[in-house]
N, C-alpha and C positions, 0 to 999 in steps of 0.2 A: 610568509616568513615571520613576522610579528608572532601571529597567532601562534605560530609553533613552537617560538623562544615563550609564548606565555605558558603554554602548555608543558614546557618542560619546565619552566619554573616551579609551575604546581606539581609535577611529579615528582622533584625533588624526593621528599621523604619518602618516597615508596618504592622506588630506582635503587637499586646497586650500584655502588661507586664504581664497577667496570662499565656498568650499561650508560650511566651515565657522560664515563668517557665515551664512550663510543656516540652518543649519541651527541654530544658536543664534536665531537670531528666528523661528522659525517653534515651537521648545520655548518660549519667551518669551510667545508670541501663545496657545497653548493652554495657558497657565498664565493667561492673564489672562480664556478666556475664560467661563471660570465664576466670576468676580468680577463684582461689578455696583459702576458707579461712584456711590460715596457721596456722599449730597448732604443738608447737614442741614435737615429741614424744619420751617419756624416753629410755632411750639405757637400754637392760638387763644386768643386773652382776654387777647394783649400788647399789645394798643391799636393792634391792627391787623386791620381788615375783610377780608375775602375773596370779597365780595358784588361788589362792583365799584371801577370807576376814574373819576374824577369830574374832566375835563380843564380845569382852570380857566383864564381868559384873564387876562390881564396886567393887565387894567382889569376892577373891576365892571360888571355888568352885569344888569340883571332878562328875558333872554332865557335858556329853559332853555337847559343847558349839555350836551353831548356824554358820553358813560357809554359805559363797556365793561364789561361783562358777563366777574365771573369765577368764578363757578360755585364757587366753591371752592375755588380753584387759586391758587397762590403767581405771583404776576407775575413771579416774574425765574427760578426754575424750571420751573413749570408743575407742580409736583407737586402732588398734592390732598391740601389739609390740614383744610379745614372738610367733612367728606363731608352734611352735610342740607342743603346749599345747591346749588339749581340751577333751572334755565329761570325760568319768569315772566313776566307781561307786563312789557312795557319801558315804563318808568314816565322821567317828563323830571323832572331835577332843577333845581330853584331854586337860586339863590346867597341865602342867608339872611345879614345882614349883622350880625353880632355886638356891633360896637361901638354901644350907643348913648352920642354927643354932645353938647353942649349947654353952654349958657354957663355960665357960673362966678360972673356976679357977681348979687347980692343984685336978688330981683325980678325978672330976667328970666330966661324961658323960651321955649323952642326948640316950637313948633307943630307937630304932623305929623296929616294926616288918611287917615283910612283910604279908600282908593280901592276896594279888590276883596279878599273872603275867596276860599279857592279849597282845595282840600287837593291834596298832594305825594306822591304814591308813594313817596319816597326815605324817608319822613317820617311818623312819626305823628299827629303836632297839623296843626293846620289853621296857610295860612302867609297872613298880610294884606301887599297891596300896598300900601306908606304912601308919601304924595306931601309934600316937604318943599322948597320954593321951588322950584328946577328940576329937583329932583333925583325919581327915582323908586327905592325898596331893598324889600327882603320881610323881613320882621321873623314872629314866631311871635304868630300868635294867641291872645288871651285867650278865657275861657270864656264871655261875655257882650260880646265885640268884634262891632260892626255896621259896615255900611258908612258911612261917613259922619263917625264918630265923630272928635275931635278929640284927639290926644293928646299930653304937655306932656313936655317932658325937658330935667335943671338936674343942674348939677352943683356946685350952692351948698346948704351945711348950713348953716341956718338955728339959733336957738338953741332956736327952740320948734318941734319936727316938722311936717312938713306934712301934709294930707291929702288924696293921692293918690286917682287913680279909676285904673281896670285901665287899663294899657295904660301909664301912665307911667313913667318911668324914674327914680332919683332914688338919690344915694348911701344906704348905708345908713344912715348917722348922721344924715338927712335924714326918717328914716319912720318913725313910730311903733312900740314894743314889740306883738305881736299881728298886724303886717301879714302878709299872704300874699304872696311876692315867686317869680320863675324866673327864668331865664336871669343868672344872679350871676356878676360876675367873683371869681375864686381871689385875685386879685392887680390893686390900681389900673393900670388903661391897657390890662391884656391882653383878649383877645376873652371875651364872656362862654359860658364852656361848661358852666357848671351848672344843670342841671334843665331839660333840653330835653323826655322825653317826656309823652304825651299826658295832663295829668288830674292831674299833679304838680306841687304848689308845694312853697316853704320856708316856713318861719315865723321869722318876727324874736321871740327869745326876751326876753333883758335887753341892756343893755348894760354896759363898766365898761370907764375908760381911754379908749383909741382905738381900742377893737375893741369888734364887734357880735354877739353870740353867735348864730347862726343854726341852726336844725334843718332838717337837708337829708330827702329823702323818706325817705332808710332810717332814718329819726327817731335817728341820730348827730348828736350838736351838736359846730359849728366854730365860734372863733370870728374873723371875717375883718377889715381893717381898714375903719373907720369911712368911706373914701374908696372903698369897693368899689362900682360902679352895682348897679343891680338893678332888673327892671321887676316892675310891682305886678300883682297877680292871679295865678291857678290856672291853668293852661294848657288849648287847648281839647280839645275830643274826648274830654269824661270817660267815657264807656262803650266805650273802645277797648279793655280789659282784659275787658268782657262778653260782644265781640263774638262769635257761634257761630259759625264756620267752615261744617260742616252736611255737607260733603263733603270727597272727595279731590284735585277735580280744581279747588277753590278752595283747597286747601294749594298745588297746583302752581304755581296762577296767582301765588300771592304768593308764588313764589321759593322753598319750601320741597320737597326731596325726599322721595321714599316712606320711611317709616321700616324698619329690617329685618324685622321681624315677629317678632323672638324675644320671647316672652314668659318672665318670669326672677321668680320668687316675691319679695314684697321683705324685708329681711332685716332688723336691726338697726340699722344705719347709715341708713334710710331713715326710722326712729321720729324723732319731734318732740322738739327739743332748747330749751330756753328758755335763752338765756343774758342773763345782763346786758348791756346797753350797753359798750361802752369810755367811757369818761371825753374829756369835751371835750378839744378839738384843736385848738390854735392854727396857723392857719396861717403859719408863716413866708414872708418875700419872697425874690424870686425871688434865684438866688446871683449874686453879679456876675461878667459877664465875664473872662475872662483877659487882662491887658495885652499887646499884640504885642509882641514881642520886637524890639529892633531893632539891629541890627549895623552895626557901622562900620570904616571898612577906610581904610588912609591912600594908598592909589592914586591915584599921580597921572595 
């Protein structure tokens, strides 16, 4: 390479300024072509799946929804970044509707009855069809939900707690010290995304002030404000951590690839570490918005 940037140097005067380009992009072109173009690729566990794509419609709907299969692979490069993920039966996803609703004044409550249990591929807990005046939504199963059952949802705290059966919804400040609750909102209003899988509840610890101290499954206590929903019960499919596999070609079906087969003696870092708890955690609200900025101009 050297030698043939010398060699054009001297040719200089005796080269045409076309042949000259050309002969500089053609040294340009095999300097680039053992470079590969750099592309940064996502690290997994940033709250971002690589299993698939899940195309939502503009409106709810309890009709499964459309999935693209991505094996592992980053959607907008194509580079594979989770490598145990791949083929699988193609499983239909439900729209699970996060928010539960319900009146706010003292006495009344919001009626929902269980139409159809059913389990999700997408999904570890069993997911129930709940029918509410006209409306039909798929909410997460409790561990002792039947078809048919009746269940109540308020968003009125009472002075003296109530007591709830599975399947109800009810602020936290509303439910006794001792309850077993999932699906918790982080924050009043937002969707509930706490303790969705299968076989996992919370526990309502004490309370103090206008927060609810709660013990989530990795038994860290938060403590959330008093106006957080929360639906009551354990969640279903308690032996879904039991279940045996038994083979390889039921790893495959459920989306999981061959492992490499290296066997690697395990070392120190792999011994049993006890540590303490961290100390409760208050959860702060959400930070507010930035004010739009807005400019004004004296154009006439």
């Amino acid at each position: 390479m050297q030698s043939l940037t010398r060699l054009l140097a001297n040719c200089t005067l005796t080269l045409h300024p076309q042949q000259q380009r050309v002969v500089a992009a053609a040294l340009q072109q095999q300097q680039l072509r053992t470079k590969t173009k750099y592309v940064e690729k996502p690290k997994p566990g940033a709250g971002q799946q690589f299993r698939r794509i899940v195309h939502f419609p503009e409106e709810y709907t309890v009709q499964p929804l459309k999935i693209t299969h991505l094996a592992g692979r980053d959607p907008v490069t194509g580079r594979m970044v989770a490598k145990g993920i791949g083929g699988g039966i193609k499983q239909q996803y439900r729209w699970i509707k996060w928010v539960r609703d319900g009146p706010s004044e003292e006495g009344a409550t919001q009626e929902e009855r269980v139409v159809e249990l059913l389990r999700d591929g997408c999904r570890t807990a069993k997911v129930a069809l709940v029918a509410v005046g006209d409306e039909l939504k798929y909410i997460l199963a409790t561990e002792n939900m039947r078809e048919g059952d009746i269940l109540k949802t308020s968003r009125f705290i009472p002075r003296i707690p109530v007591r709830p059966n599975e399947g109800d919804a009810y602020p936290l400040g509303a439910l006794p010290a001792g309850t077993r609750i999932h699906c918790l909102e982080k924050n009043p209003g937002q969707p509930c995304h706490l303790i969705h899988a299968a076989g996992t509840f919370g526990t309502i610890l004490r309370k103090f002030d206008d927060k609810v101290v709660v013990q989530l499954p990795s038994k860290r206590e938060f403590a959330f404000d008093r106006t957080c929903m929360a639906t009551v019960g354990r969640l279903s499919n308690i032996e879904h951590n039991k279940e045996h596999v038994g083979s390889a070609q039921r790893m495959r079906e459920m989306g999981n690839r061959p492992r490499s087969g290296l066997w690697k003696r395990k070392e120190g870092k792999h011994g049993r570490k006890v540590r303490r708890l961290p100390p409760m955690t208050t959860i702060a609200p959400p930070a507010a918005p930035k004010e739009q900025e807005i400019r004004l101009t004296l154009n006439l």
